[in-house]
C-alpha positions in Angstrom: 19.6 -20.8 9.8 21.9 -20.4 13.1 25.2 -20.2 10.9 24.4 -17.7 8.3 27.2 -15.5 9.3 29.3 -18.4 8.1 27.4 -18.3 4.6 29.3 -16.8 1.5 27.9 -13.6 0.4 26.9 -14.9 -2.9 25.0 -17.9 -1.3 23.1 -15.5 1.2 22.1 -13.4 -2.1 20.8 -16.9 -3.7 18.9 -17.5 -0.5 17.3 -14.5 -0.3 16.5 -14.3 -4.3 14.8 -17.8 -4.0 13.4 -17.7 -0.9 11.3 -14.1 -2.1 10.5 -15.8 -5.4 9.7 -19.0 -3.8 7.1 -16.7 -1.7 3.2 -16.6 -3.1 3.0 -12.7 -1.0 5.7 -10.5 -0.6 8.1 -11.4 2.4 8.2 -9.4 5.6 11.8 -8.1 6.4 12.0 -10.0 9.8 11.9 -13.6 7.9 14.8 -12.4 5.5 16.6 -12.1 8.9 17.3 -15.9 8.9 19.8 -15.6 5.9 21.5 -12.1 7.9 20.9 -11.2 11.1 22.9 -8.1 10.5 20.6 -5.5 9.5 23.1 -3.2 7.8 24.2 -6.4 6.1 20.9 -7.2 5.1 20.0 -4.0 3.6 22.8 -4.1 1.2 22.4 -7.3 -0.1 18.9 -6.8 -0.3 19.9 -3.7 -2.1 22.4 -5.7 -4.7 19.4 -7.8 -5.5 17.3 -4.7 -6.8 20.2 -3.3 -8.6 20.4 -6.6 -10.4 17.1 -7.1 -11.4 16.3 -3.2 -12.5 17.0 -4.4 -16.2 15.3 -7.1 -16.2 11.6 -8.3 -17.1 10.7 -8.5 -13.2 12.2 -6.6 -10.7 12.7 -6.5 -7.0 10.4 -4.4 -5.2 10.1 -2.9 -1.5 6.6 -2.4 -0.2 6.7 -1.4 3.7 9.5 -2.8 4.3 8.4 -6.2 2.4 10.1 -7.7 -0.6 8.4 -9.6 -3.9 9.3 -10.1 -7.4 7.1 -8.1 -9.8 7.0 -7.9 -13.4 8.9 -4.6 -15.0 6.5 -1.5 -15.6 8.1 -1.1 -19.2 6.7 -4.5 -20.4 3.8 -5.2 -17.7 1.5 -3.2 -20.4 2.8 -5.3 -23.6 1.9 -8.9 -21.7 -1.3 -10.1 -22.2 -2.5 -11.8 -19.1 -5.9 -13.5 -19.2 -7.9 -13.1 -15.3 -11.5 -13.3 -13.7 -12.9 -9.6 -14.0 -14.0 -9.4 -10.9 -16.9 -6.5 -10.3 -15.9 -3.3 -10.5 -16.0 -0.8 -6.9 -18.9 1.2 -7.0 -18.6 4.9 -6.6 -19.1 5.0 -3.2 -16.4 2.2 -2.4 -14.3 4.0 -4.6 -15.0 7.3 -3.1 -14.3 5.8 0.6 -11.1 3.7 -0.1 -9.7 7.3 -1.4 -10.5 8.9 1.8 -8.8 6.3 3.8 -5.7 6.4 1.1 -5.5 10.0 1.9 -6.8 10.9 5.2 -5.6 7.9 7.1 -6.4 6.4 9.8 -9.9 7.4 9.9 -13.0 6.8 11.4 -16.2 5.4 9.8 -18.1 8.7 11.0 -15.2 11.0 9.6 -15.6 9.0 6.2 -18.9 10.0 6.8 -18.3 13.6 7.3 -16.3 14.3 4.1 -18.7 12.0 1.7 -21.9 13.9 2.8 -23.9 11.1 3.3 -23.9 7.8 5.3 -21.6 4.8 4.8 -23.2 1.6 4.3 -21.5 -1.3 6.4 -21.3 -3.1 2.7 -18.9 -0.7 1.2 -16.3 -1.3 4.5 -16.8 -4.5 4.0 -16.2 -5.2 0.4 -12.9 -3.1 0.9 -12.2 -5.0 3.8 -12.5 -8.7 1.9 -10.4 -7.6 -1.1 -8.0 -7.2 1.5 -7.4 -3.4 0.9 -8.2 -1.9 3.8 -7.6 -3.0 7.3 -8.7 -1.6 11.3 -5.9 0.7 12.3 -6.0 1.7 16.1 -8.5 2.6 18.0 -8.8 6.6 19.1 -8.2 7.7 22.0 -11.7 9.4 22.4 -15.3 8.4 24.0 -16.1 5.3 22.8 -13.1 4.3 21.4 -14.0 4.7 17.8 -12.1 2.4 15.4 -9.8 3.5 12.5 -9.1 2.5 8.9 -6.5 2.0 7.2 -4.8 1.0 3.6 -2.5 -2.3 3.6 0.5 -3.6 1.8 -1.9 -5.3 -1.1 -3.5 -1.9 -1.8 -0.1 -0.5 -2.3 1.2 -3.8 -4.1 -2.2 -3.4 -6.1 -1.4 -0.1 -7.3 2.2 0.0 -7.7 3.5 2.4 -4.9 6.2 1.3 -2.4 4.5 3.6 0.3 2.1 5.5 0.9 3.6 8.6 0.4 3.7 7.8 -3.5 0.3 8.2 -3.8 -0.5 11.2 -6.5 -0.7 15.1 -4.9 -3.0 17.5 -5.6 -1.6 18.8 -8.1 -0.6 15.4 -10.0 -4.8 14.5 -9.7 -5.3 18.2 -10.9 -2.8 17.9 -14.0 -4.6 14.5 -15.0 -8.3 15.9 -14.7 -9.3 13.6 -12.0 -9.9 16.5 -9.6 -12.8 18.2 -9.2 -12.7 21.2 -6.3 -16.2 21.1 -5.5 -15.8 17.2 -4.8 -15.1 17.0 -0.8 -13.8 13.7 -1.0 -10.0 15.6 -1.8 -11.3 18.5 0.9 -9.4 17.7 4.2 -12.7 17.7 6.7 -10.2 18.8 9.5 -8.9 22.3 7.7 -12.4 23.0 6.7 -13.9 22.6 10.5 -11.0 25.2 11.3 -12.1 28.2 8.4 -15.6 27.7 9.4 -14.7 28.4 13.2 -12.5 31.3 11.9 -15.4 32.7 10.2 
């Protein structure tokens, strides 16, 4: 849109509103540019859309710098939505998507190192196709070993804006789900330097 500097504010905020909801996957920040190519200008309009939708029964949301429409965490429990199941993660997929989630990026072998045991190519790969996990970039080491590492559908999936929202220690300790003796929560690279202190 060359003259959207032209555009009325309230028709750049119905652009963007319809153009996100329009949108099947949340909408990178660079395509929102067509509406304002200002990107102080952007923001705040972008911004007056959350604010408007907070009360409502979907709301605005930012993941990485991507915007979607999502239904409202106060009534998201109430709806009954009827879905495929679709096979649950075994343990070890489960166990390896949280060491990428936490440790990331990370290589297959240092996935490896913090599980115990050896990672079957299946479990990558069944993260990989549900599209939560993605190669990161490749280390600067011998053999340039690739990384891992979570992507906006893992966050969309689990209702964080970032990465950073992801529960502490403390939060997993609180809710039971942490178990000290469980190395998956152990970060491999402190543990390498207490040994070498020993």
């Amino acid at each position: 849109m060359n003259q959207n500097s032209k555009l009325d504010h309230k028709i750049k905020l119905k652009l963007l509103e319809a153009f996100i909801f329009a949108s099947s996957e949340p909408v990178k920040l660079g395509l929102l540019k067509q509406f304002e190519n200002n990107d102080e200008k952007l923001t705040e309009l972008l911004d007056e859309l959350e604010i408007k939708y907070q009360d409502f029964g979907f709301n605005l949301i930012n993941i990485n710098n991507t915007y979607c429409f999502r239904t409202s965490e106060e009534v998201s429990s109430l709806l009954n939505i009827e879905q495929e199941v679709s096979k649950q993660l075994s343990r070890a997929a489960t166990e390896t998507l949280g060491i990428i989630a936490y440790h990331q990026p990370i290589t297959r072998s240092q996935i490896e190192d913090i599980r115990g045991v050896s990672l079957s190519k299946g479990t990558l790969d069944i993260l990989f196709e549900i599209g939560w996990i993605k190669p990161g970039k490749r280390l600067e080491l011998p053999g340039r070993p690739a990384t891992w590492v979570t992507t906006n559908e893992f966050l969309d999936h689990f209702g964080l804006s970032n990465i950073n929202q992801l529960p502490g220690l403390d939060e997993l300790k609180e809710a039971g789900l942490l178990n000290f003796d469980n190395r998956v929560f152990k970060d491999p690279f402190e543990e390498s330097n207490l040994n070498q202190n020993d």
